[in-house]
N, C-alpha and C positions, 0 to 999 in steps of 0.2 A: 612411557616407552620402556619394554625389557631391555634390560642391558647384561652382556655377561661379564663376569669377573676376567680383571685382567690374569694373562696367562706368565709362568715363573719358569726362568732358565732358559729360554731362547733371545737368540741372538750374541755375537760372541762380543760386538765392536759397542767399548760400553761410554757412554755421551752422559757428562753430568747437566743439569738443569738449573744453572746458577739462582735463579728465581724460585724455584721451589728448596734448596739447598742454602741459600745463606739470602732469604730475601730483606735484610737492610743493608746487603753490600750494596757500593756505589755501583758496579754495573746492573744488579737487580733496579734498582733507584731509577737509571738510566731506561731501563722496559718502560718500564711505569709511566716516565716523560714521555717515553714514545706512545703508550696505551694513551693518555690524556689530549697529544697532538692530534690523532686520529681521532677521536671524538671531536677536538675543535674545527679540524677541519672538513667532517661532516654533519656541524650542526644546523645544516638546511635540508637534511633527510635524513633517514633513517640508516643505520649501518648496522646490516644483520649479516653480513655476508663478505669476507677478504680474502685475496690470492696474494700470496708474498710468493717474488720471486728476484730472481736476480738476472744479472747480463749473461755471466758464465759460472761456472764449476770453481768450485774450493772460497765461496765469498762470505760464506756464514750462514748461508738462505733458512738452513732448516733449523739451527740452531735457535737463529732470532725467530723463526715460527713457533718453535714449539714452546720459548721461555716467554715469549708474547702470548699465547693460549692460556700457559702458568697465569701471569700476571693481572689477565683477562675474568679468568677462573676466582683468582684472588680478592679480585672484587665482588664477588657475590655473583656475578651472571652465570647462568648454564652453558659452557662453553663445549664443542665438540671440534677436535684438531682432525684431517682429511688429509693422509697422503696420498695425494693426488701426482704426484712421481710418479707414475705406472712404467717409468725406465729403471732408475735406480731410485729406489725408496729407499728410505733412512729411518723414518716416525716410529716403527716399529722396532728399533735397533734403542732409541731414544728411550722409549718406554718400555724395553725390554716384554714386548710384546711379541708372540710367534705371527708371521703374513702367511698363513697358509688361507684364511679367508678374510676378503675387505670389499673396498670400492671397486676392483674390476667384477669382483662373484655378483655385485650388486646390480651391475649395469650390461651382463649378458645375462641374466636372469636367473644365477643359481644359486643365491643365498638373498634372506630378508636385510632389512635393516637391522633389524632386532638381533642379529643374528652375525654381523657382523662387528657391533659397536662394545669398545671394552670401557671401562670404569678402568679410570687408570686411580694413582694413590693419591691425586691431587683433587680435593673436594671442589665440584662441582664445573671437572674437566673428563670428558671422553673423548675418545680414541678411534678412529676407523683408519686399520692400517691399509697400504695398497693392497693386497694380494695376490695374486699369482699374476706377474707379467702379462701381457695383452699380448699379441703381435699387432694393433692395430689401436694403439692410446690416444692419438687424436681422434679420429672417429669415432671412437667411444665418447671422452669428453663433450665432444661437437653432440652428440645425439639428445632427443627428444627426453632420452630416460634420463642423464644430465641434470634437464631442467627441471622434471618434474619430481627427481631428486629431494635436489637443494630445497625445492618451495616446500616439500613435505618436511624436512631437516630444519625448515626457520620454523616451523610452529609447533616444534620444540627445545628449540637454542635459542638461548638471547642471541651467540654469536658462535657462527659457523666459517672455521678459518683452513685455508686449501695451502696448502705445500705442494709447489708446482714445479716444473723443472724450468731451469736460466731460458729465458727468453731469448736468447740469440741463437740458445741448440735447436729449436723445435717449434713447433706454433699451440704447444697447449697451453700457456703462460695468458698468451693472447686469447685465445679459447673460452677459455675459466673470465676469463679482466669481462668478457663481453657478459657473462649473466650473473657474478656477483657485483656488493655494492660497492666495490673501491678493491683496487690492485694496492702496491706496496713493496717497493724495489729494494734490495739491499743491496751494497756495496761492501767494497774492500779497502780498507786506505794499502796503502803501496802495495798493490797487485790489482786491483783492478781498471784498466785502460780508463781515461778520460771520453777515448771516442764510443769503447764497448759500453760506457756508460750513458751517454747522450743516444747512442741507438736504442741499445734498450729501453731510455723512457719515451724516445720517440715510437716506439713502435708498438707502448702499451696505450699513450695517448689518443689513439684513434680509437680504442677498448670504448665500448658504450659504459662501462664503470669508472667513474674519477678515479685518477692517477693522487691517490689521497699524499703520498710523499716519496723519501729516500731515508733511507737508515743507512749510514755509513757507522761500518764499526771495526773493531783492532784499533784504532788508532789512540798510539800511549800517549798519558797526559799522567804525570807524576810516578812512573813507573803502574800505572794502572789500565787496562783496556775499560774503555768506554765506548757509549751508544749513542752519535748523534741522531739526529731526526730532523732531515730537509723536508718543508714543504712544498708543494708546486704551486707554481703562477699559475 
């Protein structure tokens, strides 16, 4: 697959990548545990395909996506990160990449894949940022082009990971859960609700995609942030 070289100097709001920046720190360590739970917890199929998302706004969501991709990448797979936030996108802010074209040009029909996917600086991770705002992002999601998408993207990704927006704002969270192979909630310790959190995995539950777990993260343990990783019953 062409890919084009990631693009330099846009975006102003700049996100470091702890996983790609000091990967034997103990919260890099922490991805990792999480990258190996997800593997155990779909080791009765195949997992080509993830939506991480959260309850609400300000929980980590895109953060723990994209240093999960890192981590992903780290291990040798051919991994490709999807911001799939067609509200407020972020991935491209992360990877200091320009969204002027991405997954919306892709799915009303005005750019290729080829054409939209960057090489970012981490070997053996690419990039498709959102691009230009939708007025209509769930039905897009929802649509035909969607599916047949992602099935072109797995046969060429080991693993093809979506950044989606908090599931309690909108129904693309849900959307996405229904035609990848496993959703993947993140949480906030002291800020995000107990009940916004029991909806939101209630409401990815029904997703035709196993609810593969929960990442709660912030929460200090020796003056340090760290990464749990809940599993589902």
């Amino acid at each position: 697959m062409a890919r084009r070289k990631n693009q330099s100097n846009v975006g102003t709001k700049m996100r470091h990548l702890i996983a790609k920046l000091n990967p034997k720190s103990p919260i890099s360590e922490q991805y990792r545990t999480v990258r190996t739970n997800i593997d155990f917890a779909s080791v009765d199929q195949e997992l080509h395909s993830i939506v991480v998302s959260s309850s609400g706004p300000g929980e980590g969501k895109s953060m723990t996506t994209a240093n999960l991709a890192v981590v992903y990448a780290q291990q040798g797979k051919r991994v490709l990160l999807i911001d799939a936030d067609l509200r407020k996108p972020t991935v491209h802010y992360t990877f200091r990449l320009d969204n002027l074209r991405g997954l919306s040009n892709i799915l009303v029909g005005e750019n290729t894949v080829e054409e939209v996917i960057n090489r970012s600086d981490v070997d053996h991770l690419d990039v498709m940022p959102c691009g230009p705002i939708p007025p209509n992002p769930a039905e897009l999601l929802a649509s035909r082009k969607m599916k047949t998408l992602l099935n072109e993207l797995k046969m060429s990704y080991d693993m093809v990971i979506f950044d989606s927006p908090p599931v309690l704002a909108v129904t693309d969270a849900q959307i996405l859960a229904n035609i990848v192979d496993g959703s993947l909630l993140v949480v906030r310790s002291n800020h995000t609700e107990k009940e916004a959190a029991q909806k939101a995995t209630d409401s990815l539950k029904p997703a035709k995609a196993k609810l593969l777990g929960t990442v709660l993260n912030d929460r200090e343990k020796k003056q340090s942030n760290y990464y749990y990783y809940y599993g589902t019953k």
